[in-house]
N, C-alpha and C positions, 0 to 999 in steps of 0.2 A: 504494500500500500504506500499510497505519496507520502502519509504521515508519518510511519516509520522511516522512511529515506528525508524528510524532512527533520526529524529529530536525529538522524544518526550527523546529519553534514550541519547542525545549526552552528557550530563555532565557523566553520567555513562563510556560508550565507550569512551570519553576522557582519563576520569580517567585510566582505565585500558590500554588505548597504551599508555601513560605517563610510569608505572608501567611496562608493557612488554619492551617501551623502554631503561629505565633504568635498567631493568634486562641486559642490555646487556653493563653494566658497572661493574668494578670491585666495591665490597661494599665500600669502603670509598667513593667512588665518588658518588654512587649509594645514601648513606647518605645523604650527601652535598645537591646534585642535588635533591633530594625530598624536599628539605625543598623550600613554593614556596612561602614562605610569605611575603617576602621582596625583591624586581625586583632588587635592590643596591647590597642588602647581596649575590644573589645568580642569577646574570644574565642569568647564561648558563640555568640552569633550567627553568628558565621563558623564555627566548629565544625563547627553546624549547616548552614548553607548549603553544607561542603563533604560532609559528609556524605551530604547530599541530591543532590549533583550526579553522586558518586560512585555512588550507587543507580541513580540514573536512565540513567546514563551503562552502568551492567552491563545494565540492563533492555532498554535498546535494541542492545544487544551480541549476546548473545545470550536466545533461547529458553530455552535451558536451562541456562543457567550455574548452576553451581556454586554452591550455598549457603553454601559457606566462604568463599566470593571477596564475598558479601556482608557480612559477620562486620564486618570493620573500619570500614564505612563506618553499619552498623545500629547499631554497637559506639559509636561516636563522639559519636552522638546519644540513643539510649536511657539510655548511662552519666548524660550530664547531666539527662535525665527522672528516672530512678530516684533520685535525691537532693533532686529535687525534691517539694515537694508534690501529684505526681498521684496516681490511681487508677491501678489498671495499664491500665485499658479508656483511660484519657486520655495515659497513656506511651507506650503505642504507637501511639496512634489516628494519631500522623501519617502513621503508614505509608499508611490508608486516605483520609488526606487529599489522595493525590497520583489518587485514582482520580479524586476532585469537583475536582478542578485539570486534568487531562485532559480531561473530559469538558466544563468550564466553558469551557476554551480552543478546543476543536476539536469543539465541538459539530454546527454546522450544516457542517464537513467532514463527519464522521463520519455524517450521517444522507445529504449530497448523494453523497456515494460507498460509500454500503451499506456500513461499515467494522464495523458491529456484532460479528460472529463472530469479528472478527479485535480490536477490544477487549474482549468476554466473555475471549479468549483472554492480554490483557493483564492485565485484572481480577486475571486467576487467576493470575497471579505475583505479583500486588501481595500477593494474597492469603495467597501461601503465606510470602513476605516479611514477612507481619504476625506469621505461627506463629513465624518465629524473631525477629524482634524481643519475640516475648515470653518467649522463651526465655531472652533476651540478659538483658531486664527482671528475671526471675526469678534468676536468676543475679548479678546487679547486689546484688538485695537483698537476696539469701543472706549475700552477703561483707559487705555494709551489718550487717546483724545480727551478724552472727559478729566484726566489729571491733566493735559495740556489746557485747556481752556480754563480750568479753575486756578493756574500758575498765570494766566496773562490776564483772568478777573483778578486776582491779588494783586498781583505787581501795578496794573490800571486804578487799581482803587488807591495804593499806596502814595503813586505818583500825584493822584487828584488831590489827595492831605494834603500833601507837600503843597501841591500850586495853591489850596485854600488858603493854608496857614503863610505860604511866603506874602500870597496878596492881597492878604485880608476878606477872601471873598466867602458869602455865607455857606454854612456848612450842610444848606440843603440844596446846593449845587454839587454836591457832589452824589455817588449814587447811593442811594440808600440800600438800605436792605431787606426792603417791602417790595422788592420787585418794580422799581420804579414809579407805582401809585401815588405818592406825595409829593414828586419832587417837581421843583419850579422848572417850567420850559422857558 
């Protein structure tokens, strides 16, 4: 069965979505983040690699596990994409990168023992794994924005004291905190 040949090669097929996913980092980083020898020296990296173990590790668990049971380990890896500089299609693309890592590693298995319907049928978790990895993405950069705009309402409000108090101008020109319902236009 594909699952047995998928548990017997998983350090392999780690290895190589690790590798595919940091292909999708500029090289210095791609550097860095390979080095996984030390969790201290190099947290994103290992993050990452437990994250990925932990996916891979439900996958072969079961068929139909739980989507929430995935959460943490999608969560672990997406969180540090989402702040980085990707596109979303490149933030989650790792998830699809474990299909070309599968497929690299046990290929000539997978064709000598007719495994095809029973990977179509792995694909298709990977796949639905990619919908809430974008979910997670989306979500990421909800809260990303919404701590950005409440940094540039502070610093805007801060600035507005200042200009009140330098120029003596009343202090219901500036904005309130009623959501702007009492303030002079």
């Amino acid at each position: 069965m594909l699952d047995d040949l998928l548990a017997k090669n998983r350090t392999a097929i780690l290895q190589r979505w690790f590798k595919l996913t940091l292909d999708s980092y500029p090289t210095d980083s791609r550097k860095f983040l390979n080095s996984l020898n030390n969790r201290f020296a190099n947290p994103v990296g290992a993050s990452i690699m437990e994250g990925m173990e932990g996916i891979y590790d439900l996958l072969l668990k079961s068929v139909v596990a739980d989507s929430a049971e995935y959460v943490p380990f999608l969560d672990e890896i997406v969180r540090i994409r989402a702040v980085q500089d990707f596109s979303p299609a490149n933030a989650v693309g790792f998830v699809f990168a474990l299909k070309e890592a599968v497929r690299e590693v046990l290929d000539s298995e997978i064709r000598e023992n007719r495994y095809l319907e029973q990977l179509l049928a792995f694909e298709s978790r990977i796949d639905r794994l990619a919908l809430l990895a974008f979910n997670i993405y989306m979500q990421c950069r909800e809260r990303l924005f919404e701590i950005r705009a409440t940094e540039i309402r502070n610093r805007t409000s801060r600035i507005l004291e200042r200009a009140c108090q330098k120029y003596g101008m009343p202090q219901e020109w500036m904005a309130p905190e009623d959501g702007g319902k009492n303030s002079a236009t």
